[in-house]
N, C-alpha and C positions, 0 to 999 in steps of 0.2 A: 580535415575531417569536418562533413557538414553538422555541426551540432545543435538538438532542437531541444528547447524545453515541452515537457508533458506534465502533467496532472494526473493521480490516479489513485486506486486503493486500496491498499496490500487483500489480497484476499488469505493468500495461503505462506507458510515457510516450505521451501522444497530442503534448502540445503544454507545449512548456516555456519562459517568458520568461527570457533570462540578465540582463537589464535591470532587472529589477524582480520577480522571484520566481516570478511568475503559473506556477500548473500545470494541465495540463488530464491527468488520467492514467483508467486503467481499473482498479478494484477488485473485491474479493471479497469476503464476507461472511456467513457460515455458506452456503458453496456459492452465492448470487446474486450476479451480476457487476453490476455499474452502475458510472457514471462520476462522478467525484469534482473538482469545481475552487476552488481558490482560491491562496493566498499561500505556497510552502512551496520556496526555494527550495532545497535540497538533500533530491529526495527519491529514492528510485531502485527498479526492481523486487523484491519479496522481502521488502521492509520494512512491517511491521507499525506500524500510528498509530491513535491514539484520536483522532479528528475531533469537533468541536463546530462544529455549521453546521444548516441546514434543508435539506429535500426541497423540489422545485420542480419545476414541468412545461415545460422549451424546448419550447417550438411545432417546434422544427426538430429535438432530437436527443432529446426523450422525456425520461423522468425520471431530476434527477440530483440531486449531495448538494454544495450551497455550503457550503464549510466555510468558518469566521470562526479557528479556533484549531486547531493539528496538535501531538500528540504522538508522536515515534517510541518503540515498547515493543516492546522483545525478546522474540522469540517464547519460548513455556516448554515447547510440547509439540513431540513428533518431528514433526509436518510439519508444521510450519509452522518449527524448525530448519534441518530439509532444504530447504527453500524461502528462506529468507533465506542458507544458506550454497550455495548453488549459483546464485545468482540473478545471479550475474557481479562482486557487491561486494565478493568476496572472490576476487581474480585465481588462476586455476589449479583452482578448487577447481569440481566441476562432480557433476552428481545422485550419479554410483557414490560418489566421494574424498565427498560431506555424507551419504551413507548410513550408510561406514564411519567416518566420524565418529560418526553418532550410535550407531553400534553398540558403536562402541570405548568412548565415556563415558557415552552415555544422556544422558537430556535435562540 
C-alpha cells in the first residue's frame, strides 16, 4: 500500500461510530474539500490532523482518503485559529469572540 501523509481540517462529521471509533467526516486541504474515514474516535469540526492512509476510488461516493494513523495538530496561523476556536469545541466562543482573540494575542 503506497501510504502518504496529509494535513487538513475537519470541516464536517458525516458518520460517527460511538462503538468502536469508525468516522466518516468532510475535510479540507489547501482549499479542496474530500472525505476522510477511518478510526479516530474523538475527533470534532475545526480540528486540524496529520492523517497517514491512501487515496481510493468508492464506486458510490468518489474519491476519498483511508487513513490507518490521526494525529490532532494545533493550528499555528490565524485561520485556521479562528476556525478551531469558533468551531463550537470551545463552548461560547463563536467567529467575532476567535477574531478578537486573535487580534488581542496574535497567532
Amino acid at each position: 500500500m503506497n501510504e502518504k501523509e496529509i494535513y487538513c481540517t475537519v470541516r464536517h462529521i458525516t458518520f460517527r461510530s460511538e462503538e468502536n471509533g469508525f468516522v466518516i467526516f468532510g475535510a479540507e486541504r489547501d482549499f479542496n474539500r474530500f472525505t476522510a474515514k477511518g478510526y479516530l474516535p474523538n475527533v470534532d469540526p475545526g480540528q486540524s490532523l496529520k492523517l497517514t492512509g491512501s487515496w481510493y476510488e468508492d464506486p458510490r461516493y468518489g474519491l476519498q482518503f483511508k487513513f490507518t494513523a490521526a494525529e490532532i495538530v494545533l493550528p499555528t496561523d490565524a485561520r485556521g485559529i479562528q476556525k478551531y476556536l469558533s468551531s463550537g469545541i470551545i463552548k461560547g466562543i463563536g467567529p467575532v469572540t476567535a477574531q478578537n482573540i486573535i487580534y488581542a494575542f496574535g497567532n
